[in-house]
C-alpha positions in Angstrom: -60.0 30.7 26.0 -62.4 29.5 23.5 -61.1 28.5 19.4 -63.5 28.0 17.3 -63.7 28.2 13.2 -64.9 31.8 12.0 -63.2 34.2 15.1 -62.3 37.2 13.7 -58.6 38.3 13.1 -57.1 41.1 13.7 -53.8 43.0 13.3 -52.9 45.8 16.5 -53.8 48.8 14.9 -57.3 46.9 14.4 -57.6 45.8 10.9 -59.7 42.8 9.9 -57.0 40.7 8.5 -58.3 37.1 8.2 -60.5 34.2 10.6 -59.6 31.4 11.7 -60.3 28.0 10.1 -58.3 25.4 11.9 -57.0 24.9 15.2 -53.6 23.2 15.6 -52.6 20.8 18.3 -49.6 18.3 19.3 -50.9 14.8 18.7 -49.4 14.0 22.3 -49.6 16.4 24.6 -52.6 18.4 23.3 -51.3 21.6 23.4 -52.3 24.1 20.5 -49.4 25.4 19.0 -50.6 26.7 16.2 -54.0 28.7 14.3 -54.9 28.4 10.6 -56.2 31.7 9.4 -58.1 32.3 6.5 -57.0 35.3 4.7 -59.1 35.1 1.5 -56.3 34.7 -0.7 -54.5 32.1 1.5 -54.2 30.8 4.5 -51.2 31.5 7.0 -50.3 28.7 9.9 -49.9 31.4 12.8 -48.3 30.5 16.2 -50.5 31.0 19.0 -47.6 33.0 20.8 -48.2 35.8 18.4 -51.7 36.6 19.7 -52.7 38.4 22.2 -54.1 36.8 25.2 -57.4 37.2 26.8 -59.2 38.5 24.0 -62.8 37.1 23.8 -64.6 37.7 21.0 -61.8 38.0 18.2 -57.9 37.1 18.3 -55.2 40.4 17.9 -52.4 39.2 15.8 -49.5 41.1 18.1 -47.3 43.9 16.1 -44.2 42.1 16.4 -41.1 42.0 14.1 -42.7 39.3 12.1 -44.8 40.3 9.4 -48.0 37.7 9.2 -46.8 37.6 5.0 -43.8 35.9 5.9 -45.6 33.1 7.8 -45.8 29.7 6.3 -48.8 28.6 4.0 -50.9 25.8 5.1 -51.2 24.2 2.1 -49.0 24.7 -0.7 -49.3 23.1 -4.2 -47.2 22.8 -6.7 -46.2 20.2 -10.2 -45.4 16.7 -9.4 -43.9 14.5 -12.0 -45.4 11.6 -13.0 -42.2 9.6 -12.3 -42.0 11.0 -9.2 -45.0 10.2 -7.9 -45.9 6.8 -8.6 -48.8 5.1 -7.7 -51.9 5.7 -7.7 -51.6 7.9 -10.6 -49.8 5.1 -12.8 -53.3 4.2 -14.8 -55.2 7.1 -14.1 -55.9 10.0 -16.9 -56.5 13.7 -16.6 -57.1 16.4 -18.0 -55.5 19.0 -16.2 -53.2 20.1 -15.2 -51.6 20.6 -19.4 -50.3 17.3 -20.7 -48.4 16.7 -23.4 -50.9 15.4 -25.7 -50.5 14.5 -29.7 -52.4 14.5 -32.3 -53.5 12.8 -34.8 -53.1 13.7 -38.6 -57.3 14.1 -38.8 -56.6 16.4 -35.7 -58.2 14.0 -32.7 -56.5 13.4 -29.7 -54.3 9.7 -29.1 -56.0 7.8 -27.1 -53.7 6.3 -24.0 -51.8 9.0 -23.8 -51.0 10.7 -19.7 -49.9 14.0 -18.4 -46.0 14.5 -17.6 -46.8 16.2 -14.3 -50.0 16.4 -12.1 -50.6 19.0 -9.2 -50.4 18.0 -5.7 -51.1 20.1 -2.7 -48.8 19.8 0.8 -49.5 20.5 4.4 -46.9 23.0 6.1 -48.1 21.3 9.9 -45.4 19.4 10.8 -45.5 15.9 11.7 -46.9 15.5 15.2 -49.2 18.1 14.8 -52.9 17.8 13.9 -54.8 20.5 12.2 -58.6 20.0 13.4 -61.5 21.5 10.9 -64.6 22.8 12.8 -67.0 19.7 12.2 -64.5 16.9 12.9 -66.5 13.9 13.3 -66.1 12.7 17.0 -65.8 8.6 17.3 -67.1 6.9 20.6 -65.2 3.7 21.8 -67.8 1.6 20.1 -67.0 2.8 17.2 -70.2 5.5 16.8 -70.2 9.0 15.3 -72.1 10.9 18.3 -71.5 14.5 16.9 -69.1 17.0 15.4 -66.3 19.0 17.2 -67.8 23.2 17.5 -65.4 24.6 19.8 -61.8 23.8 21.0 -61.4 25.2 24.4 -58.1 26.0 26.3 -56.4 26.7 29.0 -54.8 30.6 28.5 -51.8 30.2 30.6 -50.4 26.6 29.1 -52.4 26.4 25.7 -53.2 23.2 26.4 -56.6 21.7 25.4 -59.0 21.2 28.2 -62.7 20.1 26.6 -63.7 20.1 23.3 -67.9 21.2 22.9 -69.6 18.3 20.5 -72.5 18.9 18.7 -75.0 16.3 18.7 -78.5 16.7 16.4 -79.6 18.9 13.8 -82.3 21.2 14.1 -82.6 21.1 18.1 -79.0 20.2 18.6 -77.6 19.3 21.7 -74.2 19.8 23.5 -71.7 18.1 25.3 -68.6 19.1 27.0 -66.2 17.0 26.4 -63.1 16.4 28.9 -59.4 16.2 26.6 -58.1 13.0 28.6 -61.3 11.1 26.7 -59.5 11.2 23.8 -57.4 8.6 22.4 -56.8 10.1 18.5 -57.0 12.7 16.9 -57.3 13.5 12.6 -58.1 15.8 10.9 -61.4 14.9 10.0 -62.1 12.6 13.3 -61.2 12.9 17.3 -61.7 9.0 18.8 -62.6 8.9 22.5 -62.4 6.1 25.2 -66.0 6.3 26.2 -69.2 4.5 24.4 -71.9 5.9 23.4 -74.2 5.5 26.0 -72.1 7.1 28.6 -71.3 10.4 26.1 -75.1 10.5 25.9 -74.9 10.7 30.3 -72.9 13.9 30.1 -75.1 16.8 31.1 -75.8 19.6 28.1 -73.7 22.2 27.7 -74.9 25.6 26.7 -71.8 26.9 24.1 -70.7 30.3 25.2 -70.3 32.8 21.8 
């Protein structure tokens, strides 16, 4: 099983309903537990137990007694005071969100004055759990980007990652399948592996399956 950012979403009686933009994994055991999709007007944090399995080319979101509405966000944001949130905002002005501004009997603005509240957005994943973004930067032991994370692949019957495909180049780009015990970390934004460089470069290419 093959998860990868753009698959198509669907609900059982075959509705387009979103596509996916993140696949989630445990930090330690590198098992996916979860899909972002991307429903236009949000995003929903969908367990992968509420897909169907073996479906290829898009992902059937199971009719089950839970509605995909009711599903968490994966990133909520709401109004932060500034009291409550401290540094770094302590010397920092904005603009928006509304502040409490006065003015001045010519009608210009005080200068020094801050906003009450600023907005700050949360991530529903819990702690533990990593959500990785098609084009993750992927970090050899010596401390070299060598390419960018296209596809997470999986094993159906555990869910548990087995290879990640890396994409090396840019307009004859090359690919790599990458084995899940290489890796030692894993953010967001970057997967670090055990392996240099050179011996990255000595896996054989890998032709990405659609």
């Amino acid at each position: 099983m093959r998860f990868e950012k753009g698959t198509e979403v669907f609900n059982s009686t075959g509705e387009k309903i979103g596509k996916v933009s993140r696949v989630v994994i445990d930090a330690q055991t590198k098992d996916v537990t979860d899909l972002v999709v991307d429903r236009g007007k949000d995003e929903k944090v969908v367990p992968v137990g509420l897909f169907e399995p073996e479906t290829t080319d898009r992902l059937i979101f199971q009719k089950t007694n839970q509605n995909i509405e009711d599903l968490p966000d994966y990133e909520t944001t709401h109004y932060v005071s500034l009291d409550e949130a401290g540094a770094p905002y302590d010397n920092v002005s904005y603009w928006y969100p509304p502040v409490d501004y006065q003015y001045s009997p010519s009608g210009t603005m005080l200068p020094g004055l801050k906003p009450k509240v600023i907005l700050e957005t949360e991530s529903s994943i819990p702690e533990g759990r990593i959500a990785i973004a098609e084009g993750a930067q992927v970090i050899s032991a010596d401390d070299k980007h060598i390419g960018n994370v296209e596809q997470v692949i999986v094993n159906s019957e555990t869910n548990n990652v087995t290879h990640f495909v890396v994409g090396k180049g840019f307009l004859l780009k090359e690919h790599k399948l990458v084995p899940s015990h290489w890796v030692t970390g894993v953010r967001d934004d970057k997967v670090h592996l055990s392996v240099e460089a050179r011996l990255f470069d000595r896996l054989p290419d890998y032709e990405p399956q659609a």
